[in-house]
N, C-alpha and C positions, 0 to 999 in steps of 0.2 A: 504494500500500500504506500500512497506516495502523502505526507504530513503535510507537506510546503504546496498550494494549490495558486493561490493570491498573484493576480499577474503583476499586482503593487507592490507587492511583500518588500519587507526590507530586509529582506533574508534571497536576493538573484541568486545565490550559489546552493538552494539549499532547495529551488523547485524543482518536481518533477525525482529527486532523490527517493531512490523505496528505502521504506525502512529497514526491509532485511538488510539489501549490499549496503547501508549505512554502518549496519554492527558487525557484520564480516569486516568491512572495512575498517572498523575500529578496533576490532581481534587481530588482521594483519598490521597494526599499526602497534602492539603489545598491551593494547588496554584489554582488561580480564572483564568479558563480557557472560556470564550467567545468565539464563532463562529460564523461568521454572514457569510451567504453562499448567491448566486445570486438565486432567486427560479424562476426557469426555468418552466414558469407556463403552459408549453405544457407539463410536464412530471405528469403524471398522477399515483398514486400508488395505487388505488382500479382496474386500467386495466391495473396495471402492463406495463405502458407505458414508457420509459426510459425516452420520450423528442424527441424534434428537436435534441438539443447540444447534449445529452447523457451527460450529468455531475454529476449523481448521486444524485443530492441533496435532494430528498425524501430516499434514502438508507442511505448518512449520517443522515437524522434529526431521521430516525427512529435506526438507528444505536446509538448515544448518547441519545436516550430517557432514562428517566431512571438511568442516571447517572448524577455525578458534572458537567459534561459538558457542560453548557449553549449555546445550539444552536441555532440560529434563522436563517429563509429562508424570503430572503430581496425581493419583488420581484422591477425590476427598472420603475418604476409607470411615468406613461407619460400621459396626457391628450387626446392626440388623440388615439394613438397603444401602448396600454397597454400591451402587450404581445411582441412586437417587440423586445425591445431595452435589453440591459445586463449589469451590475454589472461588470464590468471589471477589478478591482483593483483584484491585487495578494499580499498582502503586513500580514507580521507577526509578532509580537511586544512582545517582553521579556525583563522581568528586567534580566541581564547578571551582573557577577561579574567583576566589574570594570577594566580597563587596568591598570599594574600596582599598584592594590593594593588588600591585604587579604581581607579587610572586607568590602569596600562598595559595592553598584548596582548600574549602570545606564541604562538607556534605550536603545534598542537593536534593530531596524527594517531591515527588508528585504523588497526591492521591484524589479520589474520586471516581466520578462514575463512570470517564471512558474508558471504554476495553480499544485496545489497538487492532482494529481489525475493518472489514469492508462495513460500511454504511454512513460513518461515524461522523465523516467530514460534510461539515453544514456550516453556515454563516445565518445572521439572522434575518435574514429574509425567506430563508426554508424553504427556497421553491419547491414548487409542484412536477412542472413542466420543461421551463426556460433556463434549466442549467443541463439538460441532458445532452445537449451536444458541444459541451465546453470543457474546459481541463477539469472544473468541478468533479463531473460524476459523467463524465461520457465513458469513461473506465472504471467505474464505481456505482455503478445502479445498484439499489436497494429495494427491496420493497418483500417484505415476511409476511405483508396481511391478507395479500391477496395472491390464489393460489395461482399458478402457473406465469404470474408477472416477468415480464425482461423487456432489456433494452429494446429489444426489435419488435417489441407489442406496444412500447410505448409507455411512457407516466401513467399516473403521477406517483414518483418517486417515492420513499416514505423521508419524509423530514425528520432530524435530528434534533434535539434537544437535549442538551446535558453541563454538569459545571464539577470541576476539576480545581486541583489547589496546587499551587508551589509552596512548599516553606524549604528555610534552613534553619540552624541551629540543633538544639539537641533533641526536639520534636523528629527534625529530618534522621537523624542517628537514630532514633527509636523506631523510625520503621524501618531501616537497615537490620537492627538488630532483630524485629519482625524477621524479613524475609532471610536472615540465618536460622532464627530457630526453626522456620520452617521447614529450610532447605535442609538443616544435619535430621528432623527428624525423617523426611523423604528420601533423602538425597544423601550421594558423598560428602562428607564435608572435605576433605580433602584437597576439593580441589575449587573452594573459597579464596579469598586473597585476603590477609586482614586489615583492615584499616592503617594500622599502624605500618605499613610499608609504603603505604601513597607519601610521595616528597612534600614536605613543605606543606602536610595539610595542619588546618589549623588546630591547635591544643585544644583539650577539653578540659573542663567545660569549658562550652562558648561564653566568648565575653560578655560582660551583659555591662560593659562601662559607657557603650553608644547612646550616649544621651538623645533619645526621638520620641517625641508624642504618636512617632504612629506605628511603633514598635507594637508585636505582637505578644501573649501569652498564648501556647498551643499544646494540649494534649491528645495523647494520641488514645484511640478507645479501639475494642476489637469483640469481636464474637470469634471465640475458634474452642477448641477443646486439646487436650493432650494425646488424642488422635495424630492431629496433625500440626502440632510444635513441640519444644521441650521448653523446660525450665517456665511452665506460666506460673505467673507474679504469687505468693503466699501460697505455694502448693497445690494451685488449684489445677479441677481437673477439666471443670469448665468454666469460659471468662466470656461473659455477658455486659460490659463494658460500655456498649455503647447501647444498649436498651437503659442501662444506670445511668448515662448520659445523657438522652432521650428525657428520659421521665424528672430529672431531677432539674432540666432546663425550664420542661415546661411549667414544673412547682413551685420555680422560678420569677417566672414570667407574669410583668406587672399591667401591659397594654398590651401587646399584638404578639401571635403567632403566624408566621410566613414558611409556609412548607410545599417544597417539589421533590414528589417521587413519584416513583414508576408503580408502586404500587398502596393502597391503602386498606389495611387488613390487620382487625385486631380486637381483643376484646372480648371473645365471643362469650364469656360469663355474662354478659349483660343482655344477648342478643334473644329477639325472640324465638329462634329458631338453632339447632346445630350447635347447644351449648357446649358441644361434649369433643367439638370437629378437634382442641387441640392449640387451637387459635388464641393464645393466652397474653400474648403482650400486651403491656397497660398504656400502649400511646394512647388511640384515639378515648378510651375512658380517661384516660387524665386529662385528655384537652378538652372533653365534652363538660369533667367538673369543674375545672378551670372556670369554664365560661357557667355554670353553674352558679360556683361561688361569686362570679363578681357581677351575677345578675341579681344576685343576693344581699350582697353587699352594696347593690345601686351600681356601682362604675361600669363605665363604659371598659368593653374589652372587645377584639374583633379577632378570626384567625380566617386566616386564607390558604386553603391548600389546591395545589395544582396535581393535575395527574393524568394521563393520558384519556382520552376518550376511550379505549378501551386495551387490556396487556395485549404482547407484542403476541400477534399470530391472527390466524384466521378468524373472523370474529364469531362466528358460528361452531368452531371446533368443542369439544369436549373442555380440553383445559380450559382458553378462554372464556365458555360460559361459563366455568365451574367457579375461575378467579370473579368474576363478574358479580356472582349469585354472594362471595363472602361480601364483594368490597360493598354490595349495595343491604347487605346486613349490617354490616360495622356504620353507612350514614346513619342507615335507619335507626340504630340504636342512638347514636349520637344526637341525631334531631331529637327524639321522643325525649330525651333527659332535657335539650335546652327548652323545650315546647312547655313540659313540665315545670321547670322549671321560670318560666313567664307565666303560667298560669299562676301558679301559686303565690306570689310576687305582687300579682297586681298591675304589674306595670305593664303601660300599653307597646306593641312593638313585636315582632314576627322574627322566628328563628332564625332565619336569614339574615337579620340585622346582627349577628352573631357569626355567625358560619357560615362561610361558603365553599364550593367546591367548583373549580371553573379545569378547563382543559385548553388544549391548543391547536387550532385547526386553518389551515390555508384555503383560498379558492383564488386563482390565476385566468385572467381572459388570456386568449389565447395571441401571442406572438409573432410577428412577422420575423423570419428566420429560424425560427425553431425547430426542433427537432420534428421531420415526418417518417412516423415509423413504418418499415415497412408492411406489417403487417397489423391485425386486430385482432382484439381480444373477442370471444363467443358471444351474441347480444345476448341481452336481459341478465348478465351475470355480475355480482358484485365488480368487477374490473370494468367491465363497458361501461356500465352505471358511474363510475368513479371518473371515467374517462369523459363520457357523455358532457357531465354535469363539471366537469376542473375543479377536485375539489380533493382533500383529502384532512386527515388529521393530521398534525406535529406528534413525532412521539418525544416524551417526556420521560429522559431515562434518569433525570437529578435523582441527588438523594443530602437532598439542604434542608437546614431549615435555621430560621432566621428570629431571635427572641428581642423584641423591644429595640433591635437595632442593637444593641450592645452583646449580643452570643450568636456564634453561627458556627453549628454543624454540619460537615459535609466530608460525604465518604463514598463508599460502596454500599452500602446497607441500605435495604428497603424497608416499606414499613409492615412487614409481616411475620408471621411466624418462623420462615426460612432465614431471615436473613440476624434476626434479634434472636435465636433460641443461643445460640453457642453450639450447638450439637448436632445441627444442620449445615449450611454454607457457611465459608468462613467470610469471614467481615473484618474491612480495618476503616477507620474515619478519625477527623481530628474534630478536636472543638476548639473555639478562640474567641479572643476577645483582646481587646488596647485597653490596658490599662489607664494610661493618662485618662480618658475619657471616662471612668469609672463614677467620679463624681457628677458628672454631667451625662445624662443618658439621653437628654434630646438632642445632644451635637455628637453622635458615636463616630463620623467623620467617614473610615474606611466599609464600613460595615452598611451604613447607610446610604452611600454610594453605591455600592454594590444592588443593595435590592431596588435604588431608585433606577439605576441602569436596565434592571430586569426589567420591571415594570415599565420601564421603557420601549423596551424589545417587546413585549409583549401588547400592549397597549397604542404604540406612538404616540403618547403624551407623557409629560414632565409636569404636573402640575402641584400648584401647592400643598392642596388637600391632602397627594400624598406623602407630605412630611408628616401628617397625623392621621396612619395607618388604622389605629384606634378608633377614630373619630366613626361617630353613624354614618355624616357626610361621604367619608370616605369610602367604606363597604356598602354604600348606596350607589357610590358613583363607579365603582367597579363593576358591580354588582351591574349596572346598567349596559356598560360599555359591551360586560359580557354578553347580555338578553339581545343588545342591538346587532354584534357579529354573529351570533346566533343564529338571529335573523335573516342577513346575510347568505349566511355559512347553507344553512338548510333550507333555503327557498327555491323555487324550480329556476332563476333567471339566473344565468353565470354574470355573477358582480363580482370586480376585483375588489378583495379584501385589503388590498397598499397596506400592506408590512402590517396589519392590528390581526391578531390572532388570538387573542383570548376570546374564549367563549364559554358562556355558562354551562357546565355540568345537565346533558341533558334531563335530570327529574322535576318533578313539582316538590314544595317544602307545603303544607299548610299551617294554617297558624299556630294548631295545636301540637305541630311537629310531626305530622303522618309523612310519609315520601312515597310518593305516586308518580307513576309515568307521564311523560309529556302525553297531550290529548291530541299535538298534531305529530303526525310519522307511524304512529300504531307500535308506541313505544319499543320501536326496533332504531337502531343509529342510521343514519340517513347512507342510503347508496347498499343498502344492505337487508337481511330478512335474518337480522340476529337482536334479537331480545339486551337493550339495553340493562334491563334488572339481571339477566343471566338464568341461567338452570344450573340444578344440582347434577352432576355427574354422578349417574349410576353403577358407572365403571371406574374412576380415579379413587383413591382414597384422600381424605383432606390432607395428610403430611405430605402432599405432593404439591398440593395448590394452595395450601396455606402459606 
């Protein structure tokens, strides 16, 4: 895959580069290049089998054979369902030359949601249609939603959405030291390089004498179990880290919560249905008491969560419905407590003035120059439909979330059973915050920037209201923008949507907090004849779709 797309970039030497012959290149060069990949042990390479996931990882192992590249396929080894569960961590680790100075290194990690791999590369505009015959994605079509999709059938592509972290310091050393314990528990350790032989890299602990108000505090959280690392922290045998991090944010949290993930699933002790699926993490019940407590209290609180219009695949398929059928349990349960919770109260004002749920979706008129595919997709089928009408969803693979403007979380971890148990996929994420700003939590500076940016990207507006995310005014005026691209988005006439892509979570809320189907579409997502609430799988077990 090629990283450097931007015919602007200020990186000329570095488009059009794949990232393999980069790390080859970096192995014939003497830098000690490690790989440790998730080995997806449905993908088969004597029948040419891709996998369930499709993630390539018999093409990379067979791809760096043979070279300096030391690559290992890790599979996530589980005593009961060996095959289930995934290696989930995305994270990359270089000694980088110093900030601030010629000649030392220090250490250098990335974490978050991207996986390295085909789909990934997107800018915010997410086209649909009008980047398929350009360096973007003329060599990189995507599209898992719909079945038999490609290049030569045509868009619309599947849009990307996702947020990723740089840090250094000894945050970035703590995920190196991560991917050692993981790699000696899987893997050789042998043929590791230790730290301590890089020239000139900087001493530890890192300085902390750089006097900057926009200095970071960052710690690093994980879900993994002694499966698949050694030495985790006070003996333990499972480390659930960032569900504690999770929950103790939101306990936290004085005005707003701001959340994108891929997935929203959780709670099922509260749920009216499927108490027993499994589905135990306390996110969405703490953020629904959350807003509880401070409708209790009187104050104004608001949380916004994003998340794809429906998980990545067929929308019709088994899994899919089956994720579908949790996630619209877990609202349901969440409205009925805030609904409740205004009834009792007294006070006048609809759940929604609380909580929302919006997603991300495009619609493109069509192009003078664009790409003409050769061929078509089968009419009346979800892909003609999708093609017909120029329209698709943004998929939403974040996994952020943003407390008061002063805490933001962001890692690999979803919000569901699989990704918060520790005993399923493995998980790493950091949390942070700028101290200098600690006493001031309406000017958080870096942080706030950051979600006003998003909200930018998603919206195309910058306006004041959302500096008081909190505010009614605020999740009114969102809250609208979404109802109107909505609009838009699901109307029979192709209207360009110009870069605003949020749109409301297709259900009804009522006042009392029931959640019902929209009354236009026949509560199926539009371009499609798949049930937005979802169905129960008769055949999955929930630790699969949980």
């Amino acid at each position: 895959m090629v990283l450097v797309r931007d015919p602007e970039t200020d990186m000329p030497h570095a488009r059009g580069v794949m990232l393999g012959e980069l790390l080859k290149r970096k192995g014939e060069e003497g830098v000690a290049v490690r790989v440790m990949l998730w080995d997806d042990e449905t993908s088969l390479p004597f029948i040419k089998n891709k996998g369930v996931m499709g993630v390539h990882d018999e093409d990379a192992f067979a791809y760096f054979k043979h070279t300096k590249v030391i690559c290992k396929l890790c599979p996530r080894l589980h005593h009961k369902f060996p095959t289930l569960f995934a290696h989930h961590q995305k994270t990359i680790t270089v000694d980088a030359r110093a900030r601030d100075s010629i000649s030392e290194r220090e250490i250098m990690s990335f974490v978050g949601g991207l996986d390295l791999c085909d789909g990934r590369y997107d800018t915010e505009r997410h086209s649909l249609f009008h980047t398929l015959n350009t360096e973007s994605h003329c060599f990189d079509f995507y599209q898992t939603n719909i079945a038999g999709a490609s290049l030569r059938k045509g868009g619309p592509r599947e849009p990307w959405h996702d947020a990723h972290a740089c840090i250094v310091g000894q945050a970035a050393l703590d995920v190196l030291t991560n991917f050692e314990q993981r790699w000696n528990k899987q893997c050789d350790g042998s043929v590791l390089v230790p730290i301590s032989s890089i020239p000139n890299l900087m001493h530890q602990p890192f300085p902390s004498s750089v006097s900057n108000d926009r200095n970071w505090k960052v710690q690093v959280f994980r879900s993994i179990d002694h499966v698949s690392a050694i030495h985790l922290a006070r003996n333990l045998r499972v480390e659930r880290s960032i569900h504690e991090a999770y929950v103790e944010a939101i306990r936290r949290a004085e005005r707003f919560i701001y959340i994108e993930n891929q997935y929203f699933i959780g709670g099922c002790q509260l749920w009216d249905e499927d108490r027993h699926c499994g589905c135990t993490n306390l996110i969405p019940i703490e953020i629904a008491l959350k807003v509880v407590n401070k409708i209790r209290a009187k104050e104004r609180f608001a949380v916004y969560i994003l998340m794809p219009m429906w998980p990545e695949g067929v929308p019709d398929s088994e899994p899919v419905q089956d994720i579908l059928h949790w996630t619209r349990q877990t609202m349901a349960m969440m409205y009925k407590l805030v609904g409740e919770a205004l009834q009792e109260s007294g006070e006048p004002g609809h759940p929604r003035d609380y909580l929302n749920f919006f997603c991300l979706a495009n619609r493109e008129e069509e192009n003078k120059g664009e790409l003409v595919p050769p061929y078509s997709p089968h009419p009346s089928t979800q892909y003609w439909n999708a093609q017909k009408h120029r329209r698709f969803m943004v998929y939403v693979h974040s996994k952020l979330m943003i407390v008061d403007d002063a805490y933001m979380l962001i890692g690999s971890a979803n919000v569901n059973q699989r990704s918060m148990d520790g005993r399923r996929d493995t998980e790493i994420a950091i949390g942070c915050y700028q101290p200098k700003n600690g006493e001031n939590t309406r000017n958080p500076r870096d942080i706030l920037a950051y979600r006003m940016s998003l909200w930018y990207e998603h919206t195309g507006l910058d306006e004041e209201i959302f500096l008081e995310p909190e505010s009614l005014a605020c999740a009114q005026r969102m809250r609208l923008v979404g109802e109107q691209m909505w609009n838009v988005y699901a109307g029979e006439e192709v209207v360009d949507m110009e870069g605003v892509h949020l749109v409301n979570y297709p259900l009804r809320v009522t006042k009392d907090g029931a959640v019902e189907d929209l009354v236009d579409g026949g509560g199926n997502f539009p371009d499609t004849k798949s049930p937005v609430k979802g169905r129960r799988s008769n055949m999955l077990p929930p630790i699969f779709t949980t």
